[in-house]
C-alpha positions in Angstrom: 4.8 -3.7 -17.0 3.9 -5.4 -20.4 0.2 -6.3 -20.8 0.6 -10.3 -20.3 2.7 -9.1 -17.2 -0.7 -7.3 -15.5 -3.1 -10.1 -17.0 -0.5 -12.9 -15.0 -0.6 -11.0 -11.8 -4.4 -10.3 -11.8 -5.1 -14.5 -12.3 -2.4 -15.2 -9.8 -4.5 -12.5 -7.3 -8.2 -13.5 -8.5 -6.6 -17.6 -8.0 -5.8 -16.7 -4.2 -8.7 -14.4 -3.5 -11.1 -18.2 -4.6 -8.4 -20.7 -3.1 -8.1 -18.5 0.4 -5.0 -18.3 0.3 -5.0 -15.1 1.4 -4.4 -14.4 4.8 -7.1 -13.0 6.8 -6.9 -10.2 9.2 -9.5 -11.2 11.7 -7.2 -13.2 13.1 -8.0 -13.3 17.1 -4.3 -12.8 18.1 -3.5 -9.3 19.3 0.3 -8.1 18.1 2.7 -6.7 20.3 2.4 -2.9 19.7 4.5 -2.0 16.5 4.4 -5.6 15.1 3.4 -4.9 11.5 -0.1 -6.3 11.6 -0.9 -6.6 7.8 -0.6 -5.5 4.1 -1.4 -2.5 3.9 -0.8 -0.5 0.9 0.4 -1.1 -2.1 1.4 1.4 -4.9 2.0 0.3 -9.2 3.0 2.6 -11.6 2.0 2.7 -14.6 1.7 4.1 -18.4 -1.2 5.8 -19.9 -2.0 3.0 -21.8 -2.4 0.4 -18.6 -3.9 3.1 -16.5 -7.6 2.3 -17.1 -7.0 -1.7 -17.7 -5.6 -2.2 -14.3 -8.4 0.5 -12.7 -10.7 -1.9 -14.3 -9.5 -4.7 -13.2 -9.0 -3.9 -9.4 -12.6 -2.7 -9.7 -14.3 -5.7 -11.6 -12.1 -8.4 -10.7 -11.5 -7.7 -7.3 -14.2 -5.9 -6.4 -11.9 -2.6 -4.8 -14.1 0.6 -4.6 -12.4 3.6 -5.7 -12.0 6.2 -3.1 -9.7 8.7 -5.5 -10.4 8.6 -9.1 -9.1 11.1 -11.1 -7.4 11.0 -14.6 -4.0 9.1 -14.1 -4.5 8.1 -10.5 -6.5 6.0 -8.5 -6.7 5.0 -4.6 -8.9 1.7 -4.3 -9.9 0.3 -1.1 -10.4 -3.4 -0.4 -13.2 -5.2 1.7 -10.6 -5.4 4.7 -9.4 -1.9 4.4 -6.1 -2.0 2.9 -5.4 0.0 -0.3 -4.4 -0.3 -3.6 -3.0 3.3 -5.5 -2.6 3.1 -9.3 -0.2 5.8 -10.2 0.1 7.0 -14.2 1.8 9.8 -16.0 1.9 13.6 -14.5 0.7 12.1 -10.6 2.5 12.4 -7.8 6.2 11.5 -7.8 6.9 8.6 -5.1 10.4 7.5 -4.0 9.4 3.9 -5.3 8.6 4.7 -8.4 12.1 4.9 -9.4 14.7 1.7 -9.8 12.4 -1.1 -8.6 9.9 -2.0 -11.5 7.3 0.4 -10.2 5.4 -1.2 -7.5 5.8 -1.3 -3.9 3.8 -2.2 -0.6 3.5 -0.7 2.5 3.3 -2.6 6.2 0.6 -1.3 8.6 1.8 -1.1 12.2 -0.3 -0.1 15.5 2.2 2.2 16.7 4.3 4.0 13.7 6.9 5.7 16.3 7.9 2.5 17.9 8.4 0.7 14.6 10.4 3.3 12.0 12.9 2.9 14.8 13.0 -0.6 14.5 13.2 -0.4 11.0 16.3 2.2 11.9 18.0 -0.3 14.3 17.7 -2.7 11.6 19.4 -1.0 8.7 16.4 0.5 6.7 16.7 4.4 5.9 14.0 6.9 6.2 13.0 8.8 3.1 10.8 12.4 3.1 9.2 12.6 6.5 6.0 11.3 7.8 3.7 12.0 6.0 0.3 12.5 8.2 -3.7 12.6 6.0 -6.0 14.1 8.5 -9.2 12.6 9.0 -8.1 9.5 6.7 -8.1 6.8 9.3 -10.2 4.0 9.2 -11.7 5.2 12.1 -11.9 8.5 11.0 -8.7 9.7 12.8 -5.4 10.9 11.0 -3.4 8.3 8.7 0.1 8.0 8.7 2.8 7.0 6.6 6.6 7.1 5.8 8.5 5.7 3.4 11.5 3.8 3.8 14.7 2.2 1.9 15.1 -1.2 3.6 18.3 -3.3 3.4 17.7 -5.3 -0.2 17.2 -1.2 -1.5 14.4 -0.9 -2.1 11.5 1.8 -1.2 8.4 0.3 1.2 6.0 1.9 3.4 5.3 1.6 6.9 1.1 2.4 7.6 -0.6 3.3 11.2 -4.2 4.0 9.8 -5.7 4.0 13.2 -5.3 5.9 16.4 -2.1 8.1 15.2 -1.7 11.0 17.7 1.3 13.2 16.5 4.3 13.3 19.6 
């Protein structure tokens, strides 16, 4: 992603964070269970020489507190819990990461077994297997996650970050 690329997307974000355009999760409608709820993740890759700009950014700009920050990857956290994972050279390999421009989002659901079969019934493709961070909840339980190719191929996420109990 070229430098005037990140700058773009980082007015176009700080422009909806001051306009409220973005949608709020407070909202006092209760989902049906495995109705994707929210944004929850999203994921960018990018070179060494973006890494600490957008880091900078997310942290000055948009006011994210880093959770993970080490040297070529970053986890940030936003003010309504959703998170934002900068990925440079050498970290982790993803299955987004390749063929789609490097970023990617993932959905958060309230039930993670009812909707990746959904997302099975309706032509998306599980990739890896779950993938299950103990104690990494937001409310202090285990988070889960699994990526998955949907029908326009390309990689996404679905998210339960509270109240996951393995089957």
């Amino acid at each position: 992603m070229s430098r005037s690329n990140v700058f773009a997307a980082a007015m176009l974000a700080i422009a909806f964070f001051k306009t409220g355009a973005i949608a709020q999760t407070n909202s006092p409608v209760t989902p049906a269970s495995g109705v994707t709820q929210q944004l929850q993740w999203s994921g960018v890759d990018v070179d060494a020489s973006q890494f600490k700009g957008v880091r900078d950014l997310a942290i000055n700009a948009l006011g994210m507190r880093p959770v993970v920050d080490q040297p070529n990857f970053a986890v940030l956290v936003a003010a309504n819990s959703s998170l934002f994972e900068i990925y440079g050279p050498g970290s982790l390999d993803r299955p987004w990461r390749h063929g789609q421009g490097g970023l990617a989002v993932g959905f958060l659901t309230d039930n993670i077994a009812t909707t990746l079969k959904a997302i099975q019934k309706s032509g998306g493709i599980l990739l890896d297997v779950l993938n299950v961070l103990p104690k990494a909840g937001a409310d202090g339980g285990d988070y889960a996650f699994q990526f998955f190719r949907a029908p326009d191929n390309r990689v996404y996420a679905i998210v339960q970050n509270k109240n996951y109990h393995p089957h």
